[in-house]
LUMMARLO-257366 format. One record per residue (C-alpha): x, y, z; residue number from 1. Coordinates in steps of 0.001 Angstrom, whole numbers, padded with zeros to 6 digits. Example, Ala and Ser with C-alpha at 12.3 -4.5 7.8 and 13.67 -1.06 7.14 Angstrom:
<sites>
@u->012300; v->-004500; w->007800; nr->1
@u->013670; v->-001060; w->007140; nr->2
</sites>
This chain:
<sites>
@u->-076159; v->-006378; w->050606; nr->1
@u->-072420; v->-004347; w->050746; nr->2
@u->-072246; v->-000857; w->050011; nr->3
@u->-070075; v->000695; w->047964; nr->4
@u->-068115; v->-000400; w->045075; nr->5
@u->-065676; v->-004171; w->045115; nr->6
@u->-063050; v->-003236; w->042983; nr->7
@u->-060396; v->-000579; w->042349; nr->8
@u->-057822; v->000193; w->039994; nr->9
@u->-054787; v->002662; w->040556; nr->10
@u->-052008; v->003341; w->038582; nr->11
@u->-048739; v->001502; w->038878; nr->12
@u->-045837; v->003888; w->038835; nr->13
@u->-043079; v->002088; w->039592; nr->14
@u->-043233; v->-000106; w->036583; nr->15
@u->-040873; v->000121; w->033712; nr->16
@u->-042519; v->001987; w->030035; nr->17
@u->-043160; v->-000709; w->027782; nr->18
@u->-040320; v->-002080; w->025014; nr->19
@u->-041195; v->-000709; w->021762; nr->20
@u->-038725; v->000135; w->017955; nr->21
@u->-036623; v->003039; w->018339; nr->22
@u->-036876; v->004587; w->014399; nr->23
@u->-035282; v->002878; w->011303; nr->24
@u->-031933; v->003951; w->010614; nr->25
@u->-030653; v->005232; w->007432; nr->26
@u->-030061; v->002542; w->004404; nr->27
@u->-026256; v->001343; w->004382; nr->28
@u->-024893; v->001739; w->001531; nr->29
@u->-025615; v->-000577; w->-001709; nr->30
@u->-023638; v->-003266; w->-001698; nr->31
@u->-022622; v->-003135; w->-005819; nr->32
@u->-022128; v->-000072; w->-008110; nr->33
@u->-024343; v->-001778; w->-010567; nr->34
@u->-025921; v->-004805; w->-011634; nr->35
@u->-027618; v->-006882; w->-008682; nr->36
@u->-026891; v->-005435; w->-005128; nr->37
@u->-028107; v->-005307; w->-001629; nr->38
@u->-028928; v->-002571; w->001025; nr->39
@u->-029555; v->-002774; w->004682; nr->40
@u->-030925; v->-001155; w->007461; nr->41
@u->-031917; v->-001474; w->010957; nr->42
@u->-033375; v->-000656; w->014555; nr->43
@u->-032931; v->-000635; w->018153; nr->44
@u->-035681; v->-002186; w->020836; nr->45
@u->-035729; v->000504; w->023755; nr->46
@u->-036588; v->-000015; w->027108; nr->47
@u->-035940; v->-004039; w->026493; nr->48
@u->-035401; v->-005453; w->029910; nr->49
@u->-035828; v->-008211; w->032340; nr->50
@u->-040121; v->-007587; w->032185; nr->51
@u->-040114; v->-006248; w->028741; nr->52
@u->-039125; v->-009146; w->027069; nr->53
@u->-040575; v->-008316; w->023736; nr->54
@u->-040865; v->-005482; w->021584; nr->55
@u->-044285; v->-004855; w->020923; nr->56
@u->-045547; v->-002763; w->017235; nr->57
@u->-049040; v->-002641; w->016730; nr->58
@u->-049615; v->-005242; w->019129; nr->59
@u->-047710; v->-008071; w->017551; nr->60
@u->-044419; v->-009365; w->018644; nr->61
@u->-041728; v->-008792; w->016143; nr->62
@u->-038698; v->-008928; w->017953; nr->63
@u->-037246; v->-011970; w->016398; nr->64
@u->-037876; v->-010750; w->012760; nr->65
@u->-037918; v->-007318; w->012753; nr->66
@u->-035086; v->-005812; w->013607; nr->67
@u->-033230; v->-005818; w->010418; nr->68
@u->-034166; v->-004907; w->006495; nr->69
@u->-032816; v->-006255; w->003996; nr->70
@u->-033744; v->-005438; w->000137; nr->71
@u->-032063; v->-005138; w->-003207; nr->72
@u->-030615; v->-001567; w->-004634; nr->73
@u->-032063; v->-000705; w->-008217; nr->74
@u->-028860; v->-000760; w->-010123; nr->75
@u->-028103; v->000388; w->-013894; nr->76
@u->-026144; v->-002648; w->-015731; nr->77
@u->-022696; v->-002654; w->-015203; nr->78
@u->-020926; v->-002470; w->-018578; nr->79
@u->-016933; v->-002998; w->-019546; nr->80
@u->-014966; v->000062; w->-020005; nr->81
@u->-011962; v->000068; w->-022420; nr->82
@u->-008174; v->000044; w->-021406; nr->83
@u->-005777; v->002665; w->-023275; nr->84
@u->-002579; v->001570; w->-024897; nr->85
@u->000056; v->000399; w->-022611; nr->86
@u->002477; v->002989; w->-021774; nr->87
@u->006304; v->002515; w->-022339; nr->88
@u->008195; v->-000135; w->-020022; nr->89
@u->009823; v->001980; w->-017021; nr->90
@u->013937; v->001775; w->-016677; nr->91
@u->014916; v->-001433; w->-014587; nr->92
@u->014054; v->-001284; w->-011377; nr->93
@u->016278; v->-002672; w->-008450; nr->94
@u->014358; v->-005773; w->-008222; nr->95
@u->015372; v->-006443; w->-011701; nr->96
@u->011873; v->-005954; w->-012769; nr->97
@u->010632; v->-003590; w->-015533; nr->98
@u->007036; v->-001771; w->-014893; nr->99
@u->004438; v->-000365; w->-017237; nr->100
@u->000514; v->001284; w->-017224; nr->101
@u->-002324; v->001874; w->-018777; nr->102
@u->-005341; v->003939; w->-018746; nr->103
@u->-008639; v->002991; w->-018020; nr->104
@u->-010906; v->005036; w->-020500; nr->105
@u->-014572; v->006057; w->-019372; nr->106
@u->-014434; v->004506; w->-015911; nr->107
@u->-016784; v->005987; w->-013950; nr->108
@u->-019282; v->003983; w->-010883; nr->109
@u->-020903; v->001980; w->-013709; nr->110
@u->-018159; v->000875; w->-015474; nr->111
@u->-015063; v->-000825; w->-015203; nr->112
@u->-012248; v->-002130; w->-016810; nr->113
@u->-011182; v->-006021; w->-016394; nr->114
@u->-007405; v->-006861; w->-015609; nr->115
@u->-004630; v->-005227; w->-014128; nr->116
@u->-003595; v->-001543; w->-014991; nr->117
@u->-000127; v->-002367; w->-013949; nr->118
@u->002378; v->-005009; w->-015875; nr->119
@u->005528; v->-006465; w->-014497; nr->120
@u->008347; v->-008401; w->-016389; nr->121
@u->011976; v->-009558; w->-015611; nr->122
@u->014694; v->-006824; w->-017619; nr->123
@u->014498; v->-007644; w->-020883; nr->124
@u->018212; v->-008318; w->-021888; nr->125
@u->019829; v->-009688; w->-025752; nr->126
@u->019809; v->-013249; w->-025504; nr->127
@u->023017; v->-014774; w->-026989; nr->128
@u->023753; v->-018514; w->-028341; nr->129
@u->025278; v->-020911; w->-025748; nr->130
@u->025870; v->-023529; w->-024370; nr->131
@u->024852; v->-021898; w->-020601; nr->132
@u->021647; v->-021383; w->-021880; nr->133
@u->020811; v->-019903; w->-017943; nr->134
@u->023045; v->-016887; w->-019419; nr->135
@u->022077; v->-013491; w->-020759; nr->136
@u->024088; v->-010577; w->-021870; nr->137
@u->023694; v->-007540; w->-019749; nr->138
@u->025778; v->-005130; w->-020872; nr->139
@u->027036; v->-003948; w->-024772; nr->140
@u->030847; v->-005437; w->-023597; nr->141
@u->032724; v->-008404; w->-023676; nr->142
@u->034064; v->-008037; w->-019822; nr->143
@u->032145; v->-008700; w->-016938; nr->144
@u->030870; v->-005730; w->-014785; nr->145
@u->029454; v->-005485; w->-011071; nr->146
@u->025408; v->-004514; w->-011499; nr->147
@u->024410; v->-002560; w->-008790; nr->148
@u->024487; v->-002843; w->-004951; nr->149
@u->020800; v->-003612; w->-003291; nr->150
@u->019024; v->-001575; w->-000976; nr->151
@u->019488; v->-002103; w->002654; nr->152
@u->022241; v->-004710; w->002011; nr->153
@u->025395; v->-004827; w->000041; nr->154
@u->027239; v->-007061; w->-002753; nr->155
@u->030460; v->-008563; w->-002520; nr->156
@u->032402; v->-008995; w->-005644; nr->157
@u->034938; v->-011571; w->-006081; nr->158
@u->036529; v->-012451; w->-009504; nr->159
@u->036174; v->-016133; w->-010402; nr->160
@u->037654; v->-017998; w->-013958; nr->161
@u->036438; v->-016093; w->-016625; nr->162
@u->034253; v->-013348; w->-015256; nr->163
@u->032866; v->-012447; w->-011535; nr->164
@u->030623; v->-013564; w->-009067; nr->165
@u->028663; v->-011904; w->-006615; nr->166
@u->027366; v->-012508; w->-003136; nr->167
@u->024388; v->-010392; w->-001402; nr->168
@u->023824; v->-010169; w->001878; nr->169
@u->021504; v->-007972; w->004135; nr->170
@u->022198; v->-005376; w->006853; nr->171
@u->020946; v->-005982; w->010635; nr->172
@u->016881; v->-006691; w->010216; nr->173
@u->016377; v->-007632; w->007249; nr->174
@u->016761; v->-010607; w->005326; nr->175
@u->017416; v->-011828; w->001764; nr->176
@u->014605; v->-012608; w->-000844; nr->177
@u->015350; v->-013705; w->-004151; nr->178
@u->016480; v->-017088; w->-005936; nr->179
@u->019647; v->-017040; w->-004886; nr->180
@u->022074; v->-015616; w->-002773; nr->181
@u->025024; v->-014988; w->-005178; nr->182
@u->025197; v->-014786; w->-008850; nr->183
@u->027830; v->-015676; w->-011826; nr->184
@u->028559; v->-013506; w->-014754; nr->185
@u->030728; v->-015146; w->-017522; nr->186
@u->032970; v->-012978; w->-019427; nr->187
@u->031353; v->-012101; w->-023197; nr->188
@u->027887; v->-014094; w->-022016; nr->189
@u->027020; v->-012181; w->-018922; nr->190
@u->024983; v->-012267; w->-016095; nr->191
@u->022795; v->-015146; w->-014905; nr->192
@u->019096; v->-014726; w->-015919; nr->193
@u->017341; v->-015112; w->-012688; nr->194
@u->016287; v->-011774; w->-010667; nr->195
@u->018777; v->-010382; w->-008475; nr->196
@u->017820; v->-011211; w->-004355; nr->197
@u->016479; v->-008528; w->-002414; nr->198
@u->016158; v->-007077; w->000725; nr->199
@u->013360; v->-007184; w->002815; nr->200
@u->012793; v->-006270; w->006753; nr->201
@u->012378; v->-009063; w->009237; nr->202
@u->008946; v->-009240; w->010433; nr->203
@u->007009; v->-011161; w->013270; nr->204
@u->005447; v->-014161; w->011827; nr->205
@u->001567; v->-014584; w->012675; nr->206
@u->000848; v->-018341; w->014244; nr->207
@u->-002045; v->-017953; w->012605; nr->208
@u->-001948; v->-018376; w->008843; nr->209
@u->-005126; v->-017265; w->007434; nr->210
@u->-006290; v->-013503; w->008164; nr->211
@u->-010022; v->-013678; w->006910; nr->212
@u->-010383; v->-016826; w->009254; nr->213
@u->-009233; v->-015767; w->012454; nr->214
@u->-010813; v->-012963; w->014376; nr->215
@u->-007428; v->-013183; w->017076; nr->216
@u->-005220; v->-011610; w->013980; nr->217
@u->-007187; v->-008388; w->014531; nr->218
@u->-005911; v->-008158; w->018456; nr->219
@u->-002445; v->-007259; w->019282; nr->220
@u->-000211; v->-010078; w->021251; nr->221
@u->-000464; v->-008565; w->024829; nr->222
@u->-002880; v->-005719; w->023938; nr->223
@u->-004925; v->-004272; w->026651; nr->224
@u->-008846; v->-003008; w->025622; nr->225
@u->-008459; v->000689; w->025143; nr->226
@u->-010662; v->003266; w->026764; nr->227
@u->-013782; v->003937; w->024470; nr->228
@u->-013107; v->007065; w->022443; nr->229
@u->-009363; v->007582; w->023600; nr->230
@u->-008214; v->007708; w->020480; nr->231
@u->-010357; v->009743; w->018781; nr->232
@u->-008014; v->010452; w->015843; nr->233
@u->-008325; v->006302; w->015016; nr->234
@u->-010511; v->005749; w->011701; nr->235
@u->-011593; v->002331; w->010208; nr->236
@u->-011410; v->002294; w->006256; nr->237
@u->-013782; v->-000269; w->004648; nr->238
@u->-013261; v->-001365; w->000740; nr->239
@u->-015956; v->-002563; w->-001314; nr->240
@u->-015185; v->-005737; w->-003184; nr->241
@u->-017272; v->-007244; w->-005843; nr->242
@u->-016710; v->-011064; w->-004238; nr->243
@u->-017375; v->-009904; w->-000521; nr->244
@u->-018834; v->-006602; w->-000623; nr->245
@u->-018024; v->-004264; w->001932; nr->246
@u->-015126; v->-005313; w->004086; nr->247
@u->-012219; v->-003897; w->006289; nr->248
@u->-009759; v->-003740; w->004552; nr->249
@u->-006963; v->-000507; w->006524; nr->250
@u->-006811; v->002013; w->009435; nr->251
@u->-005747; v->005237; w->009240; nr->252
@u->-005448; v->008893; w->011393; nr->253
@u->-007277; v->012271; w->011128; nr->254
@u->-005276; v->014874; w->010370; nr->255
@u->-008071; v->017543; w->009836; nr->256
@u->-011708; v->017333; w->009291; nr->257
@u->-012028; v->016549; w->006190; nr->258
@u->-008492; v->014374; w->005851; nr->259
@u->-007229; v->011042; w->006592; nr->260
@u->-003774; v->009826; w->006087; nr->261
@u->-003068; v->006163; w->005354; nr->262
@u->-000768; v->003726; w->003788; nr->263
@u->-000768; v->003959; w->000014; nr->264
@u->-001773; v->000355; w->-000754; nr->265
@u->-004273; v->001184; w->001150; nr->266
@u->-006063; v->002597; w->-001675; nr->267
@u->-005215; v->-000557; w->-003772; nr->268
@u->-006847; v->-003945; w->-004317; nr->269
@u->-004166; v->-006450; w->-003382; nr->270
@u->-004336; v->-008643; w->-005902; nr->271
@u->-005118; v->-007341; w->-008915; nr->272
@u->-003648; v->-003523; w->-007619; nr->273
@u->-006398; v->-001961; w->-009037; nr->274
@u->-006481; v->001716; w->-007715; nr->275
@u->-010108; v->002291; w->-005646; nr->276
@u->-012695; v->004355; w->-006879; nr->277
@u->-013516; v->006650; w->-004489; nr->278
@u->-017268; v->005362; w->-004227; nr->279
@u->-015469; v->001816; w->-003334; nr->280
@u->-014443; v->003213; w->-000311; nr->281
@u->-015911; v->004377; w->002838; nr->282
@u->-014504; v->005409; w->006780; nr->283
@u->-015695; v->005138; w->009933; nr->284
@u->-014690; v->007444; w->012671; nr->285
@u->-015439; v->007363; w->016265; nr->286
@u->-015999; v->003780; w->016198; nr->287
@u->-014727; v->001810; w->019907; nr->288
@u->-015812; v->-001526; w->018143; nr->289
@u->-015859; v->-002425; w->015194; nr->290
@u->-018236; v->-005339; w->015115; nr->291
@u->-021069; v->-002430; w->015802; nr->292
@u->-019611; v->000061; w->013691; nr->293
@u->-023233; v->000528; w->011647; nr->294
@u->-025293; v->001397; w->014585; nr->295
@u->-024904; v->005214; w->014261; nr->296
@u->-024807; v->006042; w->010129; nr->297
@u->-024201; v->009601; w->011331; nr->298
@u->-020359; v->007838; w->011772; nr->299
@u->-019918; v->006761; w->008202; nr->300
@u->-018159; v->008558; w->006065; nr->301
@u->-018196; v->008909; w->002189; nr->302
@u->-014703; v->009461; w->000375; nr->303
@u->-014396; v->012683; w->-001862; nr->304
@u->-011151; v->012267; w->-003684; nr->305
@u->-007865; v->010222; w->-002750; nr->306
@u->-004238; v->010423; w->-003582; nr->307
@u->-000877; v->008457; w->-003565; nr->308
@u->002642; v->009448; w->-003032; nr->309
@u->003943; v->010105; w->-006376; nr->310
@u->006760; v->007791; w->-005989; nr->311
@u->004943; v->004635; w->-003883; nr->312
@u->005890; v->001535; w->-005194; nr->313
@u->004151; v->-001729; w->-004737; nr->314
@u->006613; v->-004124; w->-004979; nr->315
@u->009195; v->-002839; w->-002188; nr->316
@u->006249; v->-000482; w->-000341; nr->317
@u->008943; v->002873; w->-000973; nr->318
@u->006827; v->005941; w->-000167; nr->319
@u->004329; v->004012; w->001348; nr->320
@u->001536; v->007106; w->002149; nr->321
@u->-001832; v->008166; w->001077; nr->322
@u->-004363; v->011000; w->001858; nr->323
@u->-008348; v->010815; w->001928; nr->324
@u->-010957; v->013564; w->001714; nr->325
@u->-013884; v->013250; w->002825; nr->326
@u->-017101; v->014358; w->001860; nr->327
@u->-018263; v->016003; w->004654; nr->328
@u->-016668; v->017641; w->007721; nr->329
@u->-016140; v->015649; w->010797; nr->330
@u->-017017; v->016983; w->014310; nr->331
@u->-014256; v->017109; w->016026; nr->332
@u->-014522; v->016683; w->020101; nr->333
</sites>
């Protein structure tokens, strides 16, 4: 018989630690304010590499199904809040367009009013009896006056039988919006009734038509990547939307730790220009991409209070600036 033992066993030290799941990250936040909503959260396979294959939790492989959670956010019912009374129409604007607002009473993150707070109409003028039916009355004469010059362009004013016409045009980069680009006014009928043209700046025009469709509108036409975290000031602003939920909706630039400055729509919902709660918003700093911008939660932001220039408009974009507090300080490096 052979002495001594036929097998050994040493340890292998040059092998790689075995894959396993780093920690859950924090829940994103709910998807909704109320009624039926969604939360996520997720988690990172370490040591995954070319031998570790899988990522192993008690045992069983759970790579393929375990890396995310998905579950639904108990939710009080949402409920309608109650507009105020619409305030008083503004003085014509230079768009020819007369504003007005309203309150939204008890608004608050489980309630919400439906429709626009903002109303927009063409200048209500005294409507006379004529034949020129496409004729309103402007002004408490009989005689035809000029109206008013437009912004970034100017109105020539030429006298024609039996009142005035005028022809707009626009100064170097910008071009004319509007109807028309020159208007009658009969004497003791007035003014045609279709808005006055306006100015607007010349702008490049995407090849691409649809913006939610096409990842290239995010890239800038002969961009070069940036260095990661060269721009540390850069912020991402995300909106939440009750069709789409959270989405990207701005950028913006810190000016302190706790501020942001942005444009003023910013803060509005395009369509229905619906100011944003502050719990409908949320900002991401020190971010290089922004398809991974929910890996580290310790980069999202929650939003404190907002504010608007007290002059922006919406229509031409005048005073187009808004500020952002956030809840918490941000590092600065």
């Amino acid at each position: 018989n052979c002495s001594g033992i036929h097998e050994e066993e040493q340890t292998c030290a040059s092998l790689s630690p075995c894959s396993a799941w780093n920690t859950w990250q924090q829940w994103s936040q709910c998807s909704h304010s109320c009624d039926l909503g969604y939360r996520k959260r997720k988690r990172l396979c370490i040591n995954l590499n070319a031998i570790n294959l899988k990522c192993i939790e008690e045992g069983v492989n759970l790579i393929e199904e375990k890396n995310e959670e998905i579950e639904e956010c108990k939710l009080p019912k949402c409920f309608v809040a109650k507009w105020g009374t619409w305030g008083n129409w503004s003085e014509c604007t230079s768009r020819g367009r007369e504003l007005r607002t309203r309150q939204c009473l008890e608004e608050n993150d489980f309630s919400q009013c439906e429709g626009p707070e903002k109303e927009k109409r063409p200048c209500k003028f005294e409507k006379v009896d004529s034949k020129q039916k496409e004729m309103v009355i402007t002004k408490k004469t009989t005689i035809c006056v000029p109206r008013y010059s437009i912004p970034n362009g100017k109105e020539i004013v030429k006298t024609i039988p039996n009142g005035i016409k005028a022809f707009y045009s626009c100064n170097k980069y910008y071009r004319l919006k509007g109807s028309k680009s020159e208007m009658s006014c009969i004497n003791g009928i007035g003014w045609e009734e279709n808005d006055s043209p306006y100015c607007v700046p010349i702008c490049g025009k995407p090849q691409h038509k649809s913006i939610r469709n096409s990842i290239k509108r995010a890239r800038l036409l002969g961009g070069l990547p940036s260095v990661a975290h060269s721009w540390p000031w850069q912020v991402a602003i995300e909106v939440q939307t009750r069709k789409f939920g959270w989405k990207l909706y701005c950028g913006g630039s810190l000016l302190h730790d706790k501020w942001i400055v942005t444009a003023g729509h910013c803060l509005f919902d395009e369509d229905t220009r619906r100011r944003y709660k502050k719990t409908e918003l949320q900002v991401f700093l020190g971010i290089h991409n922004i398809s991974k911008r929910y890996e580290d939660p310790d980069l999202i932001f929650s939003v404190e209070y907002t504010a608007v220039h007290p002059k922006f408009n919406f229509d031409s974009l005048e005073n187009d600036i808004g500020l952002i507090e956030l809840k918490e300080k941000a590092k600065l490096s």
